[in-house]
C-alpha positions, 0 to 999 in steps of 0.5 A, a space after each residue: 664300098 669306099 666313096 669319096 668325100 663328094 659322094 657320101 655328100 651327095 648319097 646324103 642329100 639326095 635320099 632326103 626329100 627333094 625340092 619340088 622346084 624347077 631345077 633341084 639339082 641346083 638348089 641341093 648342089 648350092 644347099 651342099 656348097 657344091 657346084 651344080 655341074 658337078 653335083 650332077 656328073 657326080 650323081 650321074 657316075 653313082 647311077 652308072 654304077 648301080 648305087 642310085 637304084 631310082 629318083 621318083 615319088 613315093 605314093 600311099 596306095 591308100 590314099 590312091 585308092 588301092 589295097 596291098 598285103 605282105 604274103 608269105 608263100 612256102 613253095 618246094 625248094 626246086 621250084 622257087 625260079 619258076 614261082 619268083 618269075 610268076 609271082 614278079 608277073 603280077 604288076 603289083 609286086 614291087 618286092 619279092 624275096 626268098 628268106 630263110 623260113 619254112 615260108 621261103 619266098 616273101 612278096 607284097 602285093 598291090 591291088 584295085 580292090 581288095 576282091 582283086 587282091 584275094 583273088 590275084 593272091 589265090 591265083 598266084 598260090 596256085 600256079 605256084 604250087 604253094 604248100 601253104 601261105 599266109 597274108 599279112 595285113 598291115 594292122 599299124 604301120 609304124 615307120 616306114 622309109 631309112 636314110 643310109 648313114 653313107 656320110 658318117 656321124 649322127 645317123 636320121 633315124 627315118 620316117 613315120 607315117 601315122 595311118 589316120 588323118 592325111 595319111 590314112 587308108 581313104 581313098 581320093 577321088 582324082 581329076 585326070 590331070 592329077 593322075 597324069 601328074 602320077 604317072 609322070 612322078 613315079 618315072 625315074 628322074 633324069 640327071 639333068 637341069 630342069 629335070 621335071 621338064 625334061 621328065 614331061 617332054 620325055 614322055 610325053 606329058 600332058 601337063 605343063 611343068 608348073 601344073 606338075 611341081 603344084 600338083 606334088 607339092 600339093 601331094 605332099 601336103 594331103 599325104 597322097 605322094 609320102 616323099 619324093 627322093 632317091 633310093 640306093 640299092 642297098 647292097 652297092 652302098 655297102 649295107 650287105 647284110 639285112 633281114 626280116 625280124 619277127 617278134 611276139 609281145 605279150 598281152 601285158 606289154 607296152 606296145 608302144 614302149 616297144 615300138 619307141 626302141 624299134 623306131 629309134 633304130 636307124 637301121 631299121 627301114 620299115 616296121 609293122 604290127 601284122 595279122 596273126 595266125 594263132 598256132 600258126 605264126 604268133 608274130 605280130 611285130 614286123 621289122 626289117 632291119 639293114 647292116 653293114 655285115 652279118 656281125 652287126 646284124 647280130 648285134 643290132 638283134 641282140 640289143 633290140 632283144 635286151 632293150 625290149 625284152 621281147 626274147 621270142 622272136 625269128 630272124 628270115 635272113 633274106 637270101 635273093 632279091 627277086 623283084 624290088 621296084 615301084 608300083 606304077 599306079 593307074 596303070 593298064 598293067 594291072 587289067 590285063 594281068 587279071 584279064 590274062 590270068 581270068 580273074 
């Protein structure tokens, strides 16, 4: 995929943190020298095009009061469209792919409770007729989020995200105007002046906009909203390649050296210590890593095998993308899914 100048400008600036003001647009157009108009028209054309897959808040559900879990389901090969489009049912799948393992289709879930996600992934096991699964709780999230280098030179190396203090799994106790000011920032934001106005009138919001840009700030600060930005859909933006990477340590090894050399990657958006499920998955270091083909995939895993000298390891290539979207918190959807399948 070949983009212009402006383009990569813009695909730059706008997967880092938006301002949380009246008119971001504005202040990223005249941050890049860039006229605002035009920044928009811009955006708008990427958006069109599928490149710019949303603009929305990015939410600990932690903080928020949920649980979720990375589940590995292994379902005969002749039934993976009937299982995807079961397990996409559950509004709390917000990705879900088919990967190149025993253990094929990959899905993160996200519940009220965590009785309500054993359940709901018990459920889900059977109507798919799965052989066998396993669920992956998050022990130690170690970086999570990844700015594609769209423009060139020194590429960000992503976020990290700490589970303890602010951004730890304690749930927040939320006023009502609070989780209206949620609701409005997980909707996709407009491409237009003054889009949190515009976000509010659109869908009939029931705080005012200043109420809106002070609660997200404030969000922010307490760990509750991780960053408010866009994501591009990978593929689109020209990073065709990815895979989940798996990899064993042992006992004498410096987790912490080795989590260092994963994080410094750039190309690595989210890396996790899971459960493991001794004789059955060893495993515990979780990395998924993007390219821009499947060479440089290769080599990135080569040389994160060489610099940690971690040489057991599994690379799932992913296969299809089944579902890729947010969680929309406080949300009925979550009810009547469980009403519907009896749990």
């Amino acid at each position: 995929m070949e983009f212009t100048d402006l383009e990569k400008i813009i695909l730059d600036r706008i997967q880092r943190e938006f301002p949380l003001v009246r008119d971001p647009f504005f202040d990223m157009a005249q941050e890049s020298s860039i006229d605002r108009n035009e920044f928009l028209a811009t955006a708008r054309s990427l958006k069109e095009r599928g490149i710019i897959r949303n603009i929305s808040g990015i939410f600990n559900a932690g903080r928020l009061g949920y649980v979720s879990v990375l589940v590995a389901f292994q379902v005969d090969a002749r039934d993976i469209e009937h299982a995807a489009e079961i397990i996409n049912s559950h509004p709390g799948v917000s990705h879900n792919y088919l990967r190149e393992h025993r253990y094929n289709i990959w899905f993160t879930v996200t519940a009220e409770s965590e009785e309500n996600l054993e359940k709901a992934v018990i459920y889900l096991s059977n109507k798919v007729n799965a052989a066998d699964y396993l669920l992956f709780r998050n022990e130690r999230m170690l970086k999570i989020g990844m700015i594609l280098n769209i423009k060139g030179g020194t590429p960000h190396k992503g976020l990290e995200y700490p589970q303890s203090g602010v951004h730890g799994k304690s749930g927040v106790k939320l006023s009502q105007e609070e989780k209206e000011a949620i609701r409005l920032l997980q909707i996709d934001l407009p491409l237009v002046a003054d889009p949190f106005a515009y976000l509010i009138d659109a869908h009939n919001g029931k705080i005012p906009e200043d109420s809106l840009l002070e609660h997200s700030r404030r969000f922010k600060r307490k760990g509750i909203m991780r960053r408010y930005s866009a994501v591009l859909r990978h593929v689109k933006a020209g990073f065709t390649a990815n895979a989940m990477t798996v990899w064993k340590y042992g006992r004498e090894a410096d987790i912490d050296h080795i989590a260092q050399i994963f994080f410094s990657r750039p190309m690595i958006s989210h890396l996790y210590l899971r459960s493991v499920y001794p004789g059955k998955w060893e495993y515990p270091l979780f990395a998924i890593i993007h390219a821009r083909s499947e060479g440089e995939l290769d080599g990135i895993i080569r040389d994160l095998s060489l610099e940690s000298g971690l040489r057991d390891y599994q690379v799932l290539r992913t296969l299809r993308e089944f579902k890729k979207e947010r969680v929309i918190y406080n949300s009925q959807l979550f009810n009547d899914w469980e009403r519907q399948a009896g749990i």
